[in-house]
BAVOBA-445195 format. One record per residue (C-alpha): residue in three letters; x, y, z. Coordinates in steps of 0.05 Angstrom, whole numbers, plus 5000, padded with zeros to 4 digits. Layout:
<atoms>
ALAXYZ/...
</atoms>
This chain:
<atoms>
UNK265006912140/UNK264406802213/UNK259407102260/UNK259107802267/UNK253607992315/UNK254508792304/UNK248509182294/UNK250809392224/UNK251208562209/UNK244308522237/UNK242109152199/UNK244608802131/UNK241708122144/UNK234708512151/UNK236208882089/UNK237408232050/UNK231507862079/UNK226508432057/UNK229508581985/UNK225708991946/UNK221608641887/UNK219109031836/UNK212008781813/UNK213908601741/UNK208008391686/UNK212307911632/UNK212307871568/UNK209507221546/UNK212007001477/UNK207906311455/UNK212505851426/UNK210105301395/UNK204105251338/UNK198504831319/UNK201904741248/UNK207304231227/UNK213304241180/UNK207603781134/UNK202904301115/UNK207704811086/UNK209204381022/UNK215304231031/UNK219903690990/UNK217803051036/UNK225202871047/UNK226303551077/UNK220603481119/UNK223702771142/UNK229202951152/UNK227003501202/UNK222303011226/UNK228002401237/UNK234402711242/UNK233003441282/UNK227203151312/UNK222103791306/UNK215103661265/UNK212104281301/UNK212404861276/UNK214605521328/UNK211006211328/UNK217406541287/UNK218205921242/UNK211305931226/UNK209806681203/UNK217806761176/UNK218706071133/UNK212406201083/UNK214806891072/UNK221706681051/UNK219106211013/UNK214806710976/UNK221407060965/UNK220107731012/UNK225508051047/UNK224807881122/UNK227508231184/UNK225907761240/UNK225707881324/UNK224207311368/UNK226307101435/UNK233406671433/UNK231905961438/UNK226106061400/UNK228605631334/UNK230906281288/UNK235505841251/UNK230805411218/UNK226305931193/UNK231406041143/UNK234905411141/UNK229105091119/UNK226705571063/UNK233805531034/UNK234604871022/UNK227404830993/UNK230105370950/UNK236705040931/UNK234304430921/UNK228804560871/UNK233404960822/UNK234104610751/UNK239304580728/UNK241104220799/UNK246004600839/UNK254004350836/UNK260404570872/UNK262204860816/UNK256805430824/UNK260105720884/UNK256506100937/UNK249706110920/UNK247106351001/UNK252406681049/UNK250406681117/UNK254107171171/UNK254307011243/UNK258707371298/UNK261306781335/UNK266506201312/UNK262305761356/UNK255506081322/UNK258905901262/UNK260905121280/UNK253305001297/UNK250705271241/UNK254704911199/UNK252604261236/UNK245804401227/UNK246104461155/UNK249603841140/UNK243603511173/UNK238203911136/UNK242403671070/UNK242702991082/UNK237802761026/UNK241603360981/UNK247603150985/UNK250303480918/UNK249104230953/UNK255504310997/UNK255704691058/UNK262504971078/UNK264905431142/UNK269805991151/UNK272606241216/UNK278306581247/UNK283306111285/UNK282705601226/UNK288405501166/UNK287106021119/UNK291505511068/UNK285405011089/UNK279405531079/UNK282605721008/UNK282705000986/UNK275904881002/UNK273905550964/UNK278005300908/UNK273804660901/UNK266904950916/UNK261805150974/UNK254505350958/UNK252505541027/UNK257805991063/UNK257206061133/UNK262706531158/UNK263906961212/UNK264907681183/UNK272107821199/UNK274807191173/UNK270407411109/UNK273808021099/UNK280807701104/UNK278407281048/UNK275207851002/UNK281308101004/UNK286407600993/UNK283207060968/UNK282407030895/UNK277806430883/UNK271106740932/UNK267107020884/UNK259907240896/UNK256307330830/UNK251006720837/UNK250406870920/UNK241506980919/UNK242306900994/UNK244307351042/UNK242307151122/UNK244607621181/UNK244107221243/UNK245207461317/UNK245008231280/UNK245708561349/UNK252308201371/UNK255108281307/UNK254808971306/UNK255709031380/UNK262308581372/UNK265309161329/UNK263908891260/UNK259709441226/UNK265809611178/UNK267408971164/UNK259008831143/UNK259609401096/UNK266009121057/UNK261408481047/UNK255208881032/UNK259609240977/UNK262608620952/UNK256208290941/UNK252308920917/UNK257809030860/UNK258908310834/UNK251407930852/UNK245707840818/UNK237708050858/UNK238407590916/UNK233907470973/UNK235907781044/UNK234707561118/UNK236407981177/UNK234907611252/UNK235607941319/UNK233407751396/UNK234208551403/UNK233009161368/UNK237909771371/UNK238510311327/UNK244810011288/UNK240209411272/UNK234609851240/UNK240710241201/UNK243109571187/UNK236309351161/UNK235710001118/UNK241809931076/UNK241109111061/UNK233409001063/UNK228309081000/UNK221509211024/UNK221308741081/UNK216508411110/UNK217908541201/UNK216407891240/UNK216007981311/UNK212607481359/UNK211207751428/UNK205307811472/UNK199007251485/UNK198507211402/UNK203507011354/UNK202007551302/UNK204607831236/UNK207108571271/UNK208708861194/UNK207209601187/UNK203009781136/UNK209710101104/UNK213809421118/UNK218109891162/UNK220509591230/UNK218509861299/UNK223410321327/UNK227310111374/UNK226810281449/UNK232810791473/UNK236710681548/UNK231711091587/UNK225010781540/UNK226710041564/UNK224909591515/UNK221709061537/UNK223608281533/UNK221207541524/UNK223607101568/UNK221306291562/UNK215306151613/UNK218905561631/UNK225205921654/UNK225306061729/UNK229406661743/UNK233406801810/UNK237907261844/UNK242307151899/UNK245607771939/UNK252607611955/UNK257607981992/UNK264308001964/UNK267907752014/UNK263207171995/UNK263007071919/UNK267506541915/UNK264806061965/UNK257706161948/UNK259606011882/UNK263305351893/UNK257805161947/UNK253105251890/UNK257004801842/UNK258404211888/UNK250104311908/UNK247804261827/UNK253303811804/UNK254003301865/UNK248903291907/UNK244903271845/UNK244002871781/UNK244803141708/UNK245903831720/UNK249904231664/UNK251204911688/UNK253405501649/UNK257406001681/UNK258106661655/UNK264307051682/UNK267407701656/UNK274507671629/UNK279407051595/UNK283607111657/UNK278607061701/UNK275206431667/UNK282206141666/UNK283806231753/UNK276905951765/UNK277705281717/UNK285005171753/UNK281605371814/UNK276004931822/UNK278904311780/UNK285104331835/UNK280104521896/UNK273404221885/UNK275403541849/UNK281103401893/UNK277203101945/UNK275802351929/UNK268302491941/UNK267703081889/UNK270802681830/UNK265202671791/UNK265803421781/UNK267603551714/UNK270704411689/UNK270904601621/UNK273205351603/UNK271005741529/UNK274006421516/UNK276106841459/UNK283406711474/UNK284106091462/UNK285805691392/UNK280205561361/UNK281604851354/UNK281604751433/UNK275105261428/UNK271504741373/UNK273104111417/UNK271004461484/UNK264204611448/UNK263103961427/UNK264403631492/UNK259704051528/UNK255004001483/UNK255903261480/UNK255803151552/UNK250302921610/UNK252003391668/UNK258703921681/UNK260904591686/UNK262505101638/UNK265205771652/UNK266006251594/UNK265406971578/UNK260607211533/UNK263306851466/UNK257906381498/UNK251906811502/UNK249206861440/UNK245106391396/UNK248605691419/UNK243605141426/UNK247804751481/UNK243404201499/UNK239504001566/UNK243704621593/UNK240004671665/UNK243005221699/UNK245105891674/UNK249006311735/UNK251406971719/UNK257107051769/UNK259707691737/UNK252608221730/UNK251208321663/UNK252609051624/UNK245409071607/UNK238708731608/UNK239308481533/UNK246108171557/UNK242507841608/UNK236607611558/UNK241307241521/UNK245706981573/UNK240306641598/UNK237906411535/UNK241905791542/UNK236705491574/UNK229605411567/UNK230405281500/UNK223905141451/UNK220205011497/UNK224904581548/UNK225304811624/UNK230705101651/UNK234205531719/UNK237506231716/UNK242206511781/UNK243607271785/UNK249107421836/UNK250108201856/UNK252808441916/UNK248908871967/UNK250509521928/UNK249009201866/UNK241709041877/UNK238209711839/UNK239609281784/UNK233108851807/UNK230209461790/UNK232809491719/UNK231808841694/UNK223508991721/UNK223909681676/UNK224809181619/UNK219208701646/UNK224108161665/UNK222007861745/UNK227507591796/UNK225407211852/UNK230907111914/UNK234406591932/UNK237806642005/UNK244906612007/UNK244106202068/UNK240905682023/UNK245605591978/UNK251505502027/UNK246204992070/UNK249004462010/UNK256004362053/UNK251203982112/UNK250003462062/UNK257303152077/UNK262303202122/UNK267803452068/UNK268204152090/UNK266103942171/UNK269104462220/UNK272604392283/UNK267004582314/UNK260904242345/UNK254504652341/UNK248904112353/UNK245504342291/UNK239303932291/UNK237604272362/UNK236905012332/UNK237205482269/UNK242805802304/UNK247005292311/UNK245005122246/UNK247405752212/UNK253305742254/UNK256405002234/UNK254405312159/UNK258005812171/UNK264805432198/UNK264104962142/UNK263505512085/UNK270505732117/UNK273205122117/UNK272605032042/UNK273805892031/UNK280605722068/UNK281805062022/UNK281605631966/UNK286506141996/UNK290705662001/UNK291505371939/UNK291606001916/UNK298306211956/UNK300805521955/UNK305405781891/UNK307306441856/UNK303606211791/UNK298006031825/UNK298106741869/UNK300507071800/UNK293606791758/UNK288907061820/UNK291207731811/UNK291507781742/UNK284207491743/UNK282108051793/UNK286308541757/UNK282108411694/UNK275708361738/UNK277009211758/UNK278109301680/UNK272209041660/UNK267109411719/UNK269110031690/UNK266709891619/UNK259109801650/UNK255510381616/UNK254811091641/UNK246110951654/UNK248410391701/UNK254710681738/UNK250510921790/UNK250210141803/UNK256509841776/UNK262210431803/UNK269110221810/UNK269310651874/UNK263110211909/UNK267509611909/UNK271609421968/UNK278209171946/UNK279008762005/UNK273208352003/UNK274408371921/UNK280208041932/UNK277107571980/UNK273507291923/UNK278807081885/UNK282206721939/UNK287407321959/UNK288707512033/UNK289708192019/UNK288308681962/UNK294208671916/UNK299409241911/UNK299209761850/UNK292109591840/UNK289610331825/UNK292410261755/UNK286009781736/UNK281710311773/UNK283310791723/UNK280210811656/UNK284810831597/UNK282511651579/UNK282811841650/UNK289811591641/UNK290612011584/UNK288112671618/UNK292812561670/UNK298912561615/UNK295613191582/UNK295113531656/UNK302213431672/UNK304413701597/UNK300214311612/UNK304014351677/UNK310314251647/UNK308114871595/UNK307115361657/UNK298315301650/UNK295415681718/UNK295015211772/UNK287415111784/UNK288314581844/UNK295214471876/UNK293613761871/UNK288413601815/UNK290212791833/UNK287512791895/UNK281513221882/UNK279512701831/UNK279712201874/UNK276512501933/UNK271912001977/UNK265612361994/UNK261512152057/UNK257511742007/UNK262911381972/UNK266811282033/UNK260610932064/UNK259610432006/UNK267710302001/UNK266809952080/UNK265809342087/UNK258609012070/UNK257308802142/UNK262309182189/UNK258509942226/UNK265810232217/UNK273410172212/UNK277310012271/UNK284209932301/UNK289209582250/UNK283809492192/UNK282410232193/UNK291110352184/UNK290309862132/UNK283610192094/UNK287110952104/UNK293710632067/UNK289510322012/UNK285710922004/UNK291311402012/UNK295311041952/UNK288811181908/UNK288411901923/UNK295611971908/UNK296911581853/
</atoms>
């Protein structure tokens, strides 16, 4: 982080200042209507309570073509931008349905509507939000299933009745299975929400043990599929559990009825077609190009900029693995609060490993609370209505521009305003280019901006005395010192105990895992070999890359070819290559170029030894 007046430096601040922006046309999705909850004949305590206790009287593009044709009875398959209010449009039409059957609905009926979502936390709000819409209906009981609860619990609550399931399609299974008392012959409801994640989560076997449980046992029910995306497994998906359907999709300057003339819906765009996206007008959208040798600081700086230097911020930090969500919130909660004047900064952490009774109260407090940090994986990123979330930064890139659609679909919800950050690293910026194929626009912030925030006190001040109010050099230079200052604060908490240094490397460990799962269209961007493990480790606090790291370079069936190699060897199979190893892991010019470091021309004296050893273990290994 300190000066480096080489021509390659030079060279790489140009390239940053003059990054390429695609000229990108959005997709403009209107979301609000003219019409109100009051004109579509509703019973008046269900449009009070909407009115009084959700606080919505307006009606929403999706809610208003997708609520009168559930209430009409159609089938409905349903693809709006998140944040756009897909719950209601068949929360509401439920209730109105439940509520008007004679004789009136009782526990004793069991499931009448079973609604599937793929997240415990999904499955906590949804939950919520019924109890509200039922308030004035209070003999219609709503009732939750989800993994990490009692199963003991769930059972009893079966047992004594629940006529609007909400479950999370694993935990359904389980209780399909083994649990005597679910029964679905009265279930006229069937509501698949978040589609896309479900089915990208892995849980296309587990939707066709429900789909046959319901199809052999239920009577003609009434079936709602919504998506933010479409992808081929949600128009399969849509096939087998849809009758006739009537397509919803809102997109463009009108909020029209897209149905086909055949009620068939649109097919969906492949990897090289693009689909294209809505994104909320009122969410500004920004990218910031990082080094790695960087990351860290720049993201703390940003932190301590939105959450103490400024008021009511709540910012939602997507990172890419449990372990490295867990280093970061030990990190910055020993780091950045320690000093008396950052006290007010307040860390929460949500990922899939943890109990789901720490996972439910995290949610809640966030959700609950005026300003703070959250850092999570992607448990986060789909269909939570967190609210006034300001801030959305996606620290770790996303593995494709739907994932980054929803991510930042935290904010900017119905309506509200909101702030996205994009960090990628010099080699990382084609994906710019990306996101524009799918009509999604990036504007950039400077690096130098973000670290500027550190001048507002004298927490991190340097040794140093640059006279910055005399020039922009001096400026950038006592930046520069104090970003150091606080990188150095990091390092050395982060040596300052073997459990400490012990989570870092596990968290960069399980960063290397998860940058070779980015798909095969995007490895020309996201390639294990571009990174430099150095500066990698840099940003999470390490001096020096870790020993016996070239195991997490790997993939798991490159792994497996290796074992099959040396059996063939073992079997006497003609020797192609006397050392097949090494010619896999050959460094071209190219990929020996983007391995150096982001602002250095070359390698020289005792870094070079250091770079040939590292590189040498790789080739060998």
């Amino acid at each position: 982080m300190r000066s480096n007046s080489s021509p390659a430096n030079k060279q790489e601040t140009q390239k940053q200042e003059t990054l390429s922006q695609p000229s990108v046309s959005q997709i403009k999705e209107k979301i609000f209507s003219s019409d109100s909850f009051s004109d579509l004949h509703l019973h008046p305590h269900l449009v009070a309570t909407l009115n009084k206790v959700l606080n919505v009287s307006r009606l929403t593009s999706v809610q208003k073509q997708t609520i009168p044709a559930l209430l009409s009875g159609r089938d409905a398959a349903v693809r709006s931008q998140t944040g756009s209010g897909k719950t209601l449009c068949y929360a509401v039409p439920l209730v109105q349905s439940l509520q008007s059957m004679e004789p009136k609905v009782s526990r004793s009926d069991g499931p009448l509507a079973l609604i599937v979502v793929p997240t415990r936390e999904l499955a906590l709000q949804t939950f919520q939000t019924f109890q509200k819409l039922l308030k004035p209906f209070t003999w219609i009981v709503p009732g939750v299933l989800m993994g990490g609860e009692k199963r003991k619990a769930e059972k009893a609550r079966i047992r004594k009745g629940i006529n609007i399931l909400i479950s999370t399609p694993g935990r359904l299974v389980d209780h399909i299975k083994h649990t005597l008392s679910i029964a679905f012959s009265a279930v006229s409801w069937l509501v698949l929400d978040e589609a896309d994640r479900t089915l990208d989560l892995g849980f296309e076997k587990d939707l066709t043990v429900i789909l046959n449980s319901l199809n052999s046992t239920g009577p003609t029910r009434q079936n709602v599929l919504l998506s933010a995306t479409l992808t081929q497994a949600v128009i399969r998906l849509a096939d087998v559990c849809l009758k006739d359907p009537v397509s919803i999709s809102v997109s463009g300057s009108a909020s029209s009825d897209l149905t086909t003339a055949d009620n068939v819906m649109p097919e969906p765009a492949t990897a090289s077609q693009s689909e294209s996206f809505a994104i909320p007008e009122a969410l500004k959208q920004d990218v910031v190009v990082v080094p790695s040798k960087v990351r860290l600081v720049c993201l703390a700086a940003f932190i301590l900029d939105k959450c103490k230097f400024s008021n009511n911020n709540k910012v939602i930090v997507f990172i890419s693995s449990c372990e490295a969500v867990e280093f970061l919130d030990i990190l910055f909660n020993s780091v950045l609060s320690k000093h008396s004047a950052n006290q007010e900064l307040s860390f929460l952490r949500l990922h899939g490993n943890m109990k789901q009774e720490e996972r439910s109260q995290v949610f809640q407090e966030f959700s609950g609370s005026q300003s703070g940090v959250l850092l999570c994986t992607d448990v986060a990123a789909r269909g939570l209505d967190l609210l006034q979330v300001t801030w959305i930064v996606q620290y770790t890139p996303p593995t494709s521009a739907a994932e980054y659609v929803h991510r930042v679909g935290r904010t900017a919800r119905i309506g509200g305003k909101g702030n996205s950050l994009l960090f990628l690293t010099p080699a990382e910026t084609p994906f710019i280019t990306e996101l524009a194929n799918h009509n999604i626009s990036v504007s950039e912030m400077k690096l130098e901006d973000i670290l500027s925030c550190l001048m507002k006190d004298d927490t991190y001040k340097g040794r140093g005395k640059y006279h910055s109010q005399t020039s922009s050099q001096a400026l950038q230079q006592d930046i520069r010192e104090r970003a150091t200052v606080l990188q150095t604060d990091l390092e050395n908490f982060v040596h300052s105990d073997a459990q400490s240094l012990q989570a870092a490397k596990k968290a960069m460990q399980s960063f290397l895992r998860a940058y070779t799962t980015y798909p095969a269209y995007l490895k020309h961007i996201f390639h294990i070999r571009r990174l430099h493990l150095g500066h990698t480790a840099k940003s999470f606090g390490l001096r020096d890359a870790p020993q016996g790291l070239s195991s997490a370079l790997v993939p798991r069936n490159r792994v497996r070819s290796r074992s099959q190699h040396q059996a063939k060897k073992r079997l006497g199979s003609p020797k192609k290559n006397q050392n097949p190893g090494r010619k896999r892991f050959h460094l071209g010019q190219r990929e020996a170029g983007l391995l150096r470091s982001e602002f250095s021309s070359g390698l020289e004296g005792e870094v070079a030894k250091k770079k040939r050893k590292v590189i040498q273990q790789l080739e060998m290994d």
